[in-house]
C-alpha positions in Angstrom: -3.5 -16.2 -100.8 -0.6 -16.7 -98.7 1.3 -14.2 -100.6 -1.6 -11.7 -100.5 -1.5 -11.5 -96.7 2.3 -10.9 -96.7 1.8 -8.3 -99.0 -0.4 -6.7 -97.0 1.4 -7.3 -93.7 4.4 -5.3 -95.1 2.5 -2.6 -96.3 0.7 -1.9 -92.8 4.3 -2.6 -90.9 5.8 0.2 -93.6 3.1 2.6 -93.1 2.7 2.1 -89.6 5.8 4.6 -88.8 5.0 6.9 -91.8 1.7 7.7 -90.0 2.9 7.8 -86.6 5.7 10.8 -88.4 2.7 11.9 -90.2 0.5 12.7 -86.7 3.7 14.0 -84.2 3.7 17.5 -84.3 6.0 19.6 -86.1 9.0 21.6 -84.4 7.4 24.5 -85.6 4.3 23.4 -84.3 5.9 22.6 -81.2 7.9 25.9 -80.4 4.4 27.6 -80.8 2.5 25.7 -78.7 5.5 26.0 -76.2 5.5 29.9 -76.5 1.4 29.7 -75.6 1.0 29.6 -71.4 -2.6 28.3 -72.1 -2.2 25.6 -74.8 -2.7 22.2 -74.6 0.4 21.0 -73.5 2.0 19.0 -71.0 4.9 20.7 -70.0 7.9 20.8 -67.4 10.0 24.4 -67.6 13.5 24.6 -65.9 14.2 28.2 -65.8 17.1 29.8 -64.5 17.4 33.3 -63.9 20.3 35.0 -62.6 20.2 38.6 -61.5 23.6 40.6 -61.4 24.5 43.3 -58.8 21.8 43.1 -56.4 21.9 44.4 -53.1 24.5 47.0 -51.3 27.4 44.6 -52.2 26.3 44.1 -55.7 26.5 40.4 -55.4 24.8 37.8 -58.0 21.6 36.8 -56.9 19.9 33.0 -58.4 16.5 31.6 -59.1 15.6 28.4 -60.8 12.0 28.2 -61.5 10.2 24.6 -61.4 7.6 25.8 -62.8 5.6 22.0 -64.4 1.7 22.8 -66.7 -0.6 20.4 -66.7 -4.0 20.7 -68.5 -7.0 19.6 -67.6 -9.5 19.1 -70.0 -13.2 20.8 -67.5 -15.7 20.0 -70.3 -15.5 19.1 -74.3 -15.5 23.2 -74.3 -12.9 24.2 -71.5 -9.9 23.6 -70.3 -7.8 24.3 -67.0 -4.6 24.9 -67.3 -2.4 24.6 -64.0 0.8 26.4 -63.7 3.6 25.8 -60.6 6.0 28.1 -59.9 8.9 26.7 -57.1 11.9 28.8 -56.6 14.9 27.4 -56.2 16.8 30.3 -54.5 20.6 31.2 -53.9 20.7 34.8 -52.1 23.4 37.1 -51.6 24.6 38.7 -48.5 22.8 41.7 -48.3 25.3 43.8 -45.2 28.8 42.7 -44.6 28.7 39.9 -42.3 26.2 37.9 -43.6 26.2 34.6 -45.9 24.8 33.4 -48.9 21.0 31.7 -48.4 19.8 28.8 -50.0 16.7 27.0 -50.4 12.8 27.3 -51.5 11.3 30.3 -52.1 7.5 31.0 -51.8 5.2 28.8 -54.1 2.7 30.2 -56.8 -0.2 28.5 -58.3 -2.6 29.5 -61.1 -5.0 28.2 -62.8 -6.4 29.4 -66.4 -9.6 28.4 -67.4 -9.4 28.8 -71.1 -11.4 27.6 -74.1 -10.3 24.5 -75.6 -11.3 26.0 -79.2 -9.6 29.1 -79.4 -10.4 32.0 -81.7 -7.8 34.3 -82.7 -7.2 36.2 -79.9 -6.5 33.4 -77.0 -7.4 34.0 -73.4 -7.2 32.1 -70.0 -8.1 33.7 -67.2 -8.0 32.6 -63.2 -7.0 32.6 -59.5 -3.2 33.0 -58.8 -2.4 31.8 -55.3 0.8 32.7 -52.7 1.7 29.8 -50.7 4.7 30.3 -48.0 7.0 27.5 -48.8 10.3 29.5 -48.1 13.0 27.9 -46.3 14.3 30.9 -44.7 12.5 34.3 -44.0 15.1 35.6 -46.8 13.7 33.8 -49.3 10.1 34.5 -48.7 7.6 36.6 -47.4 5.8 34.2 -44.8 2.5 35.5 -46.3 -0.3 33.4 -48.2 -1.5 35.7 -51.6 -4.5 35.7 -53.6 -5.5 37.4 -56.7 -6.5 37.6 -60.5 -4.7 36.5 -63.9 -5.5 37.0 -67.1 -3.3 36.1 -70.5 -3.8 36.9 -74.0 -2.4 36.4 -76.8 -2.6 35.8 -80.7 -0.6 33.4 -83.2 -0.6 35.7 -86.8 1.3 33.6 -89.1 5.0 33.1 -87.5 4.5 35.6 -84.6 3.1 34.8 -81.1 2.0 37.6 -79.5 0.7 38.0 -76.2 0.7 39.6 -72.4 0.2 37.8 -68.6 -0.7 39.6 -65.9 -1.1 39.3 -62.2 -1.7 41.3 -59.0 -1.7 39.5 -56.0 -2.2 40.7 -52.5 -1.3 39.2 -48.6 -4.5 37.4 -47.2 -2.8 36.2 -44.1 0.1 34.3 -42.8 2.5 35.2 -40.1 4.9 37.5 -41.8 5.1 41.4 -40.8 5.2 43.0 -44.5 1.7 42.8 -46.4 1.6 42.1 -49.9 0.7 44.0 -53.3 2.3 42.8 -55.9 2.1 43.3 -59.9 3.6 40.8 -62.7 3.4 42.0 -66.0 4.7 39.8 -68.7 4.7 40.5 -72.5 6.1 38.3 -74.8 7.3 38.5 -78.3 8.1 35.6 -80.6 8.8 34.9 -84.7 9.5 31.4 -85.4 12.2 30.4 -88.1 12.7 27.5 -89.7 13.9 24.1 -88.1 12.4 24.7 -84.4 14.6 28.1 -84.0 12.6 31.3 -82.7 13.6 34.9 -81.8 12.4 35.4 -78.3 11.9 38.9 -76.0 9.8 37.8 -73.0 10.5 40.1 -69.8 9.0 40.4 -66.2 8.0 43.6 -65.1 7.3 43.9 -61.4 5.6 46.5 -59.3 5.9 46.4 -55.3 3.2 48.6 -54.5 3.8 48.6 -50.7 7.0 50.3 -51.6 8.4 53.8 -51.5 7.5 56.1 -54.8 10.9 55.3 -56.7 11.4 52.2 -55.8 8.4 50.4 -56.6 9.4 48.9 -60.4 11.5 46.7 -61.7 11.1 47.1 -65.9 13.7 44.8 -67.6 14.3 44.9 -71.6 16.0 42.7 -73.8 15.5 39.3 -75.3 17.4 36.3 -76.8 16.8 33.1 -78.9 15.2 29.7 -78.4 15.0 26.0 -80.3 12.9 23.1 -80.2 15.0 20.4 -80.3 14.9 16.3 -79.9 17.2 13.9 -77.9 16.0 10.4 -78.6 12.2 11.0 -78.8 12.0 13.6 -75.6 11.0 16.8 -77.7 12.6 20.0 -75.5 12.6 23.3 -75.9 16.1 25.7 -75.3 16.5 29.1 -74.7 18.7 32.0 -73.8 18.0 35.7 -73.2 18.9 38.5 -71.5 17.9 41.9 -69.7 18.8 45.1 -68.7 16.5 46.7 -65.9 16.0 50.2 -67.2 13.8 51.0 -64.1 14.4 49.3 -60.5 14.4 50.1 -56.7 17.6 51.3 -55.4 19.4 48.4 -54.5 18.0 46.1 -57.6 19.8 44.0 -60.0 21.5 46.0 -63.2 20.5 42.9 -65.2 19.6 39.2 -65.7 20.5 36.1 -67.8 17.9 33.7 -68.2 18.2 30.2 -69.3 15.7 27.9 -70.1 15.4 24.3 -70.6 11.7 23.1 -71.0 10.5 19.4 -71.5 7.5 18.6 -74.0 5.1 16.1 -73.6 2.9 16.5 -76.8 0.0 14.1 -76.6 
């Protein structure tokens, strides 16, 4: 009998990790639930983006974007999905004379309420909210914003597919320029093998309370991204780049964009 409960002791202690492989998601699985702004997922995002040749002196402009999701499941049927977007800013000198500013930029919030059994085309939809955070009037607009966003998207076979959009106007706040602002993301992805991914994913950008001409900023390119493992921290890399084929007058010719994004599956 003795010998029976050894037995079986070495069995459960030899499947015990084979299980615990069996239920941890994929890298595939992974890399498309990263590429889906409304799954799931606990996430934190580290993206960098740095814009060459803005401003009359064509200096290098940089943001890193905190930018942590958190679900929240509302009900058995719907979910929230909360997305942070700090800046972490490094501005040129826009006239000779001036410096370089750093600090925080202005804070945005949104919140997706999204079904937590998807169909085939996947939706979230929500307030986005302006919060003046800014360290320096440079870096921000000294305005709170309010307004709608809405993402879909759809996961055929290895493709994820999908847009985000906002537009968010001034509400108040002590700053001299109102706010109305577009951000129009699509995003294009086909997963690979082994966690790697093709990736084109730009910002388009509409300052409506600008002069005709200089109101867009429409960026094209893309780049390529991995889910990847150190110890047991999944994360997920990427690089890409774009050139702005449309932008105000004294906007950037082009960005880099680098991202580093932990995964916290559950």
């Amino acid at each position: 009998m003795k010998d029976f409960w050894l037995v079986v002791v070495g069995v459960v202690v030899l499947l015990d990790p084979l299980a615990a492989a069996a239920q941890a998601p994929s890298k595939e699985d992974l890399a498309r639930a990263a590429q889906n702004p409304v799954a799931s997922l606990i996430s934190l995002p580290l993206q960098n983006n740095t814009n060459f040749n803005l401003g009359p002196l064509e200096g290098s402009q940089n943001i890193l974007n905190v930018q942590p999701v958190w679900p929240v499941a509302v009900t058995e049927d719907w979910n929230l999905i909360t997305r942070t977007i700090l800046p972490v800013m490094s501005q040129p000198a826009l006239a000779p004379g001036q410096e370089r500013i750093a600090g925080l930029g202005d804070l945005n919030f949104t919140g997706f309420l999204s079904p937590s059994t998807p169909g085939r085309l996947i939706w979230g939809a929500g307030p986005s909210v302006l919060i003046p955070t800014a360290t320096d009037d440079a870096l921000g607009s000294d305005k709170w914003g309010l307004g709608p966003s809405v993402v879909l998207l759809a996961m055929p076979g290895k493709w994820v597919v999908g847009t985000l959009i906002n537009n968010i106007w001034s509400v108040g706040g002590a700053g001299e320029n109102n706010i109305n602002s577009l951000l129009w993301q699509y995003f294009i992805n086909y997963n690979l093998t082994y966690g790697w991914y093709l990736t084109s994913a730009p910002i388009l950008t509409a300052n409506w309370e600008a002069e005709s001409g200089n109101q867009w900023t429409v960026p094209f390119g893309g780049g390529v991204g991995k889910v990847f493992k150190v110890g047991k921290q999944a994360m997920n890399g990427q690089v890409s780049a774009y050139h702005n084929v449309e932008k105000p007058e004294f906007g950037p010719d082009w960005q880099l964009r680098v991202q580093l994004q932990f995964l916290f599956p559950k």
